[in-house]
N, CA, C and O atoms as a GROMACS GRO file, in nm:
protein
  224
    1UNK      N    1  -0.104  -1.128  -1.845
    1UNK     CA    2  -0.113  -1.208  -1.726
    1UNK      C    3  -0.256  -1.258  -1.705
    1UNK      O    4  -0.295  -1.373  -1.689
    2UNK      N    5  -0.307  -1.174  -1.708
    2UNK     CA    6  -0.479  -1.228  -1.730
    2UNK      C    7  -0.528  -1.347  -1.816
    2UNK      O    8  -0.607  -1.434  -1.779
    3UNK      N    9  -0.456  -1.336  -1.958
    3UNK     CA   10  -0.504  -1.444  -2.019
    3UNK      C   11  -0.423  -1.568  -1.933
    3UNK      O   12  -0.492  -1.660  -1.888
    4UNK      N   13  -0.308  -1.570  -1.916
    4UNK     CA   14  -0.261  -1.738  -1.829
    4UNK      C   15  -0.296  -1.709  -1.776
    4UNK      O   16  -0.395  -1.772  -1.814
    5UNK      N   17  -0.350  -1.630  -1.649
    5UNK     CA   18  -0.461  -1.683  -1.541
    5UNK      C   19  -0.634  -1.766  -1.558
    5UNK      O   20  -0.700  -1.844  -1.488
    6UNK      N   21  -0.652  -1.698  -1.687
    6UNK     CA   22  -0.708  -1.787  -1.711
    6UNK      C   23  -0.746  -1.923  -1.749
    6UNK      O   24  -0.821  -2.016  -1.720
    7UNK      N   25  -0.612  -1.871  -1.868
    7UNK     CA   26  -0.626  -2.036  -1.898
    7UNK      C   27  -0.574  -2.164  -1.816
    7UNK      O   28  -0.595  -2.280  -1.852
    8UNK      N   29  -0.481  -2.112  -1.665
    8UNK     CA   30  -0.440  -2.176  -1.605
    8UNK      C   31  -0.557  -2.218  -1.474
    8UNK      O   32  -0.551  -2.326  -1.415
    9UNK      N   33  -0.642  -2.132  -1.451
    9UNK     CA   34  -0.737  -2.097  -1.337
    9UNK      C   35  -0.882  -2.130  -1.376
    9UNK      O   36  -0.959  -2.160  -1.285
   10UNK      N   37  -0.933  -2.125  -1.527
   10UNK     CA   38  -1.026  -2.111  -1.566
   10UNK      C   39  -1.084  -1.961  -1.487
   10UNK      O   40  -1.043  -1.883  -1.401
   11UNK      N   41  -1.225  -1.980  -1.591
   11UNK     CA   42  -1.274  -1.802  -1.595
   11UNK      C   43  -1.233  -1.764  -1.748
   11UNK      O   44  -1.170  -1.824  -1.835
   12UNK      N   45  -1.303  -1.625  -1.741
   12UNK     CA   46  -1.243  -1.544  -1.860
   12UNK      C   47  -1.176  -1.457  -1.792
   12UNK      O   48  -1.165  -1.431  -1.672
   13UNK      N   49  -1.108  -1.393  -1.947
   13UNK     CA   50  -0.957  -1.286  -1.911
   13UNK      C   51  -1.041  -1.160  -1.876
   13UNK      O   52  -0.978  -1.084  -1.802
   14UNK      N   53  -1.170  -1.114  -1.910
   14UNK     CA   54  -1.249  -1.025  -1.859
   14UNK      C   55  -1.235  -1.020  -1.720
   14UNK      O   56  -1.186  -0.916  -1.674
   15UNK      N   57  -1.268  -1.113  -1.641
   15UNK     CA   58  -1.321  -1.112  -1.517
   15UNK      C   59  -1.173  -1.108  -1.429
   15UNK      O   60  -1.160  -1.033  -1.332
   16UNK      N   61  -1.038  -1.222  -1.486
   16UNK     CA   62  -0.897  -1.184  -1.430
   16UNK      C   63  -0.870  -0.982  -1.474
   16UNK      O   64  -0.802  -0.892  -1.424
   17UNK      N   65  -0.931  -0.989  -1.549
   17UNK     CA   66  -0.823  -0.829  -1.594
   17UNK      C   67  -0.893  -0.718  -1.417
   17UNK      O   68  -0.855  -0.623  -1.348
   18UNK      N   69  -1.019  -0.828  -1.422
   18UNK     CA   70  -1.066  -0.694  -1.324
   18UNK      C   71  -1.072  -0.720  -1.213
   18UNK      O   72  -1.072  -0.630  -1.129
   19UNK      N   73  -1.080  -0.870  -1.174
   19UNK     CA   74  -0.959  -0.899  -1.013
   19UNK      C   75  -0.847  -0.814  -1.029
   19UNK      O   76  -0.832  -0.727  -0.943
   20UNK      N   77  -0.734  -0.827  -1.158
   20UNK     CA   78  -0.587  -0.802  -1.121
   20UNK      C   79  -0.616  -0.611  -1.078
   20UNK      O   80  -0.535  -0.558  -1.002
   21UNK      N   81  -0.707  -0.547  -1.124
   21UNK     CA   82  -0.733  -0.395  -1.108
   21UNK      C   83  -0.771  -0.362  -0.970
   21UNK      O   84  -0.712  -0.276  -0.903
   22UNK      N   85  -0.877  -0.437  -0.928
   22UNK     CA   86  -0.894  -0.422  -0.815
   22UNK      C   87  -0.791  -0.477  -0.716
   22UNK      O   88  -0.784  -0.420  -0.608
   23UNK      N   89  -0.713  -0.578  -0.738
   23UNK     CA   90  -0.664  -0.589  -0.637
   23UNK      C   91  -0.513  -0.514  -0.629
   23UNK      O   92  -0.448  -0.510  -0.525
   24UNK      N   93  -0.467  -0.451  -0.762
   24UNK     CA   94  -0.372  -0.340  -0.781
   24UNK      C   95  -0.427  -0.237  -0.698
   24UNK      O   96  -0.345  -0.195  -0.616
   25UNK      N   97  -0.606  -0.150  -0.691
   25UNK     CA   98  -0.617  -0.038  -0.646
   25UNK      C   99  -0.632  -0.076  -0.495
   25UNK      O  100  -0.663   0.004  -0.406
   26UNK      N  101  -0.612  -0.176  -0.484
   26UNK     CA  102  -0.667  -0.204  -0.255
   26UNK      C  103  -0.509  -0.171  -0.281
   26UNK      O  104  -0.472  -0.056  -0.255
   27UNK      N  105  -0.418  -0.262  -0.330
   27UNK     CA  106  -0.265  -0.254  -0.257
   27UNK      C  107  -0.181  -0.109  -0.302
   27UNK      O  108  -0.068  -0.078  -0.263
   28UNK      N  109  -0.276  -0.023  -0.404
   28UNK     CA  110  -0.195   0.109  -0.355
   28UNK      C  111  -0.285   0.169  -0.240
   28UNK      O  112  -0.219   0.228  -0.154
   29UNK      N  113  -0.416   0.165  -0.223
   29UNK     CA  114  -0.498   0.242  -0.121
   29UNK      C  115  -0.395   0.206   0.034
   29UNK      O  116  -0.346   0.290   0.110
   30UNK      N  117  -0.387   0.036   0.046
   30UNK     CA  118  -0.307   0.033   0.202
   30UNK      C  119  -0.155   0.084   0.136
   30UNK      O  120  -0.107   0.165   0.215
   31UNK      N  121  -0.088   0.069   0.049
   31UNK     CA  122  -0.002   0.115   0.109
   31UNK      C  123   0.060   0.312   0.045
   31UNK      O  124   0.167   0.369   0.022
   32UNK      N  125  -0.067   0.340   0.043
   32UNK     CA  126  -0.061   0.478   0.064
   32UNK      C  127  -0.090   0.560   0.218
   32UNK      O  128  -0.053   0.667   0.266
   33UNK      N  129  -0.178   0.447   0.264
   33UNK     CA  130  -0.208   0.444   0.429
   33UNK      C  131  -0.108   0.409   0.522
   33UNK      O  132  -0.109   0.444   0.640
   34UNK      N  133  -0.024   0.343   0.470
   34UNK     CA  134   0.061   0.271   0.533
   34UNK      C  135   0.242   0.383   0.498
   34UNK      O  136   0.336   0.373   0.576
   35UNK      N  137   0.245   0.439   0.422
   35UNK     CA  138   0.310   0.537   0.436
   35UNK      C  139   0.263   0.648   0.478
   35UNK      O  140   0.350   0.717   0.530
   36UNK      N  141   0.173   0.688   0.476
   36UNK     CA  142   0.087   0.833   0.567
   36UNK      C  143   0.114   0.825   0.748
   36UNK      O  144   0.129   0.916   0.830
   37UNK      N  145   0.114   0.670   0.764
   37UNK     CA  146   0.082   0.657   0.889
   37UNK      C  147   0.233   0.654   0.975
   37UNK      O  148   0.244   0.672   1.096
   38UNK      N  149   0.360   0.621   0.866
   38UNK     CA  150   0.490   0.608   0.865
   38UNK      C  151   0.546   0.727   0.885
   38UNK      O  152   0.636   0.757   0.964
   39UNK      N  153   0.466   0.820   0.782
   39UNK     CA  154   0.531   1.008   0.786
   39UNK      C  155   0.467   1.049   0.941
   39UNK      O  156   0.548   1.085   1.027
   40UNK      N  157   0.371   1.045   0.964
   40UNK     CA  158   0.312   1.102   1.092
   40UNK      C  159   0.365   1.048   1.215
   40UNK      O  160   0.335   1.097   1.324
   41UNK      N  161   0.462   0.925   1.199
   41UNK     CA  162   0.531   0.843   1.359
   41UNK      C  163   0.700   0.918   1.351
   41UNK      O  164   0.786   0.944   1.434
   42UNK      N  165   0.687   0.932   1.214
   42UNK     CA  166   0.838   0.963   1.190
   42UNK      C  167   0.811   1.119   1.189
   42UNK      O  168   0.909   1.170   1.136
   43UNK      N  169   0.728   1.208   1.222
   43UNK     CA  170   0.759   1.320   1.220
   43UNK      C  171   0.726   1.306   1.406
   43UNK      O  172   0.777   1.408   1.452
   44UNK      N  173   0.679   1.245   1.495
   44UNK     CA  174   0.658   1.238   1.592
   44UNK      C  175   0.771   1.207   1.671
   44UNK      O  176   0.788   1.244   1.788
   45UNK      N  177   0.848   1.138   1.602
   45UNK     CA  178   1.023   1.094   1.631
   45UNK      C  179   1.077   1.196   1.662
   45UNK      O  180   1.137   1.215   1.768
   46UNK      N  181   1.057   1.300   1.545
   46UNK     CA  182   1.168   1.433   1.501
   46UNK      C  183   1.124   1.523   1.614
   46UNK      O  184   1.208   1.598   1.664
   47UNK      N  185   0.972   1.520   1.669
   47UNK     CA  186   0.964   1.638   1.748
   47UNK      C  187   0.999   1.569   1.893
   47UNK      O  188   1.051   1.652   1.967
   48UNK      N  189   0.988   1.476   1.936
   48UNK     CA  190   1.061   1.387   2.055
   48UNK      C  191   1.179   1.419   2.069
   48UNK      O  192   1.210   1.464   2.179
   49UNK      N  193   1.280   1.407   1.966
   49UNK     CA  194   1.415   1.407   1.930
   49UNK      C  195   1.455   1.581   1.992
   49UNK      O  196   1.548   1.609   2.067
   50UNK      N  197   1.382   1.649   1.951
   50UNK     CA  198   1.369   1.826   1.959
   50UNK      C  199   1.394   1.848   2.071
   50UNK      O  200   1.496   1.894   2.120
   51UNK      N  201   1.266   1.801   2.134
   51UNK     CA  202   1.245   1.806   2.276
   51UNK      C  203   1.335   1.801   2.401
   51UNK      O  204   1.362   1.880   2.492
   52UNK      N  205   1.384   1.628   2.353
   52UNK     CA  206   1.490   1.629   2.453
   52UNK      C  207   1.588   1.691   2.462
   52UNK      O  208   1.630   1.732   2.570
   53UNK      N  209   1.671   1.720   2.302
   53UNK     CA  210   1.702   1.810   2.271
   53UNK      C  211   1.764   1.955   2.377
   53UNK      O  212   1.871   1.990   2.428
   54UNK      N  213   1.608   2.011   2.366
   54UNK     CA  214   1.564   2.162   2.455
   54UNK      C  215   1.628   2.145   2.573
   54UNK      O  216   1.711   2.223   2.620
   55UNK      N  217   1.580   2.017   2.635
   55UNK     CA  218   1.604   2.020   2.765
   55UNK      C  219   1.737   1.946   2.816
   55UNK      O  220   1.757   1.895   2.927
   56UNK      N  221   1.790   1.951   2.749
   56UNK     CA  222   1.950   1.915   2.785
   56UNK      C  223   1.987   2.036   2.810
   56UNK      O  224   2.103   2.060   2.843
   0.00000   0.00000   0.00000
């Protein structure tokens, strides 16, 4: 993919190989954040859910 980006984009395939890396390691960093932040609302659900639960 790097080389047709280049040759379609100009640049070398050096410099695409290491956009396409970096921009692979940002989109697992957010969406490793972005499921962390999913487990912690969804375990906030479960203890809500508990709660009312109790007090029925």
């Amino acid at each position: 993919m790097a080389a047709q980006l280049a040759r379609e984009r100009g640049g070398s395939e050096r410099s695409w190989q290491r956009a396409m890396a970096e921009a692979r390691a940002q989109y697992a960093h957010e969406d490793n954040q972005s499921q962390s932040q999913n487990a912690g609302r969804d375990q906030g659900v479960k203890q809500e859910a508990g709660s009312a639960q109790t007090a029925l």
